[in-house]
C-alpha positions in Angstrom: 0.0 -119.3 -64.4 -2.6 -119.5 -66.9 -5.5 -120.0 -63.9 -4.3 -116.5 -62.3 -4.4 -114.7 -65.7 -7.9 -116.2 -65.9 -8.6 -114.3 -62.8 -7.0 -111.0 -63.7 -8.9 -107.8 -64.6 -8.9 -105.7 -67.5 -5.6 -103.6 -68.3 -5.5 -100.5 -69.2 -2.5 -98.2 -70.2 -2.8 -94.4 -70.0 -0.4 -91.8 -70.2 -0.7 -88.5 -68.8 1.2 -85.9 -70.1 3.4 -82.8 -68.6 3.7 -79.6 -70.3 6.8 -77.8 -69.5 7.1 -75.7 -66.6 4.2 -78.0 -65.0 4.5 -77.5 -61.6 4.4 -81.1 -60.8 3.5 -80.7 -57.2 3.1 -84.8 -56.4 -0.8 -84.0 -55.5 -1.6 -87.1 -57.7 1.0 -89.5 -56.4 -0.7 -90.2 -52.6 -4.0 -91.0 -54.7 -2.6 -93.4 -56.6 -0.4 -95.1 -54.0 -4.1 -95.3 -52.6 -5.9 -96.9 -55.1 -3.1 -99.6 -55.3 -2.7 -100.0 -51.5 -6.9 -100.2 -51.3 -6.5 -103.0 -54.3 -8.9 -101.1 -56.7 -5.5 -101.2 -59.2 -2.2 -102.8 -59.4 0.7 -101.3 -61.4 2.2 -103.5 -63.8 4.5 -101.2 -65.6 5.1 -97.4 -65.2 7.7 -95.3 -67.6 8.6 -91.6 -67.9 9.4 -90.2 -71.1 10.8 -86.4 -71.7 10.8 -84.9 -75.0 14.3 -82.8 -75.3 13.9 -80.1 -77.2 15.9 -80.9 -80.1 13.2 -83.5 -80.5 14.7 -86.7 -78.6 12.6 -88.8 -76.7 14.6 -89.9 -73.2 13.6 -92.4 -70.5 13.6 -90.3 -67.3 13.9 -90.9 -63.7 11.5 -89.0 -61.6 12.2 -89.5 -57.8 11.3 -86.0 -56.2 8.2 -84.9 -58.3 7.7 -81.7 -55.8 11.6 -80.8 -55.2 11.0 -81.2 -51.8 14.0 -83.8 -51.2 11.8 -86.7 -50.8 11.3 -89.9 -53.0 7.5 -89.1 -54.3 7.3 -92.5 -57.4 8.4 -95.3 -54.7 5.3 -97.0 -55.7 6.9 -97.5 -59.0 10.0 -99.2 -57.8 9.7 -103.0 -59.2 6.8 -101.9 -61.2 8.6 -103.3 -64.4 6.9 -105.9 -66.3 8.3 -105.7 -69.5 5.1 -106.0 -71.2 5.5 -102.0 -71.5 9.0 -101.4 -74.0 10.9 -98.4 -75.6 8.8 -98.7 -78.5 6.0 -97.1 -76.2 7.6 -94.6 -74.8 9.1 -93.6 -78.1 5.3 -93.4 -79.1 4.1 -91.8 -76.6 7.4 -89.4 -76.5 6.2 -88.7 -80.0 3.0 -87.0 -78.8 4.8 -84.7 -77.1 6.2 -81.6 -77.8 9.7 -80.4 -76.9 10.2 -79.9 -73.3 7.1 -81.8 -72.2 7.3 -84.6 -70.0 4.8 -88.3 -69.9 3.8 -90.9 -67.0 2.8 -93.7 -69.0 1.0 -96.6 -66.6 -0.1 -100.0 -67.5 -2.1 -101.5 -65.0 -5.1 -103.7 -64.1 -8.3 -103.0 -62.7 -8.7 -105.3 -60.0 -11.6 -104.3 -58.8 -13.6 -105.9 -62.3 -11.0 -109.2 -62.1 -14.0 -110.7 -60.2 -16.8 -109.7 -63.1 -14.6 -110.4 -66.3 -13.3 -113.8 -64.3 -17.2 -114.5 -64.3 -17.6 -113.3 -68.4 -14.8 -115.5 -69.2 -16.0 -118.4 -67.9 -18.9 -118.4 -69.4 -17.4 -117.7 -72.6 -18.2 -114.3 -72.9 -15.3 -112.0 -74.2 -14.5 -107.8 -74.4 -15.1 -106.9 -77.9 -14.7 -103.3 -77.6 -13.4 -100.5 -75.0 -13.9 -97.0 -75.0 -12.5 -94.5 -72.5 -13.9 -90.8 -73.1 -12.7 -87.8 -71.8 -14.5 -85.7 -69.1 -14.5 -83.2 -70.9 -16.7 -84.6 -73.8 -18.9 -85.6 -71.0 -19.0 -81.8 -69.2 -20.0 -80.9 -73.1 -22.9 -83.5 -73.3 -24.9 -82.5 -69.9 -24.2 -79.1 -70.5 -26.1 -79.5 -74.5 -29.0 -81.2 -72.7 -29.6 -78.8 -69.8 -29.3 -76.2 -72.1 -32.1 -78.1 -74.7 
C-alpha cells in the first residue's frame, strides 16, 4: 500500500458553493465525469452540504441536479473514502448562508502523480500550495495592460 501512495499525486479538496435559487443545470457534471474518465483526476471523496435556513448544516443527496428525471452525480457513487468526515461539511456548511447549497470534492491530480513520484524520490517534498482565484488573475493582466 505504501508503494502506491508513493505513486499518487497531489490532493486537493475544493468546494464550490450554490447560492439559493441556483439554477443548477448539471453543465459542470459531463466535465468532470471527463476529466476522471480521461484520468487527469480521480475522486476520492465527494459530499453535499445544504444550509437550512434556520442555520443547520444537512448532508444532502443530489441525484437529479437539472430536474430532468435523470441521475446527473453517478460519478460520485462509491466515491467515499472516509478521509473527508462531518466535521468538513459542518465547516464548509458554515461558509454558507441559509438556503445555499456546497459540492465539496477531494481528489487527486493524477496527471502530476508521475512528477511528485519523481520529487519524492529524490527527496524533494511540497512545502507550500497556493490556489488563486481567476478572478485575482483577470485583475492582475488587466493592471498591467492598463500600466
Amino acid at each position: 500500500m505504501a508503494e502506491d501512495l508513493d505513486e499518487m499525486g497531489p490532493i486537493d479538496v475544493v468546494v464550490v458553493a450554490y447560492p439559493k435559487g441556483a439554477p443548477l443545470t448539471g453543465e459542470a457534471a459531463p466535465i468532470l465525469v471527463d476529466l476522471v474518465e480521461r484520468g487527469i483526476i480521480r475522486i476520492l471523496d465527494a459530499l453535499f452540504v445544504r444550509k437550512n435556513d434556520d442555520g443547520s448544516i444537512i448532508g444532502i443527496a443530489v441525484t437529479d441536479l437539472d430536474g430532468d428525471g435523470v441521475n446527473d452525480v453517478v460519478m460520485f457513487e462509491g466515491a467515499r473514502s472516509g478521509l473527508l468526515a462531518d466535521e468538513d461539511a459542518a465547516n464548509a456548511g458554515e461558509a454558507l448562508e441559509p438556503g445555499e447549497a456546497a459540492l465539496i470534492l477531494l481528489y487527486e491530480n493524477r496527471w502530476a502523480a508521475p512528477f511528485a513520484a519523481a520529487v519524492r524520490r529524490n527527496g524533494g517534498m511540497l512545502v507550500a500550495s497556493q490556489r488563486i482565484p481567476h478572478e485575482d488573475v483577470l485583475e492582475a493582466l488587466d493592471a498591467l495592460e492598463s500600466n
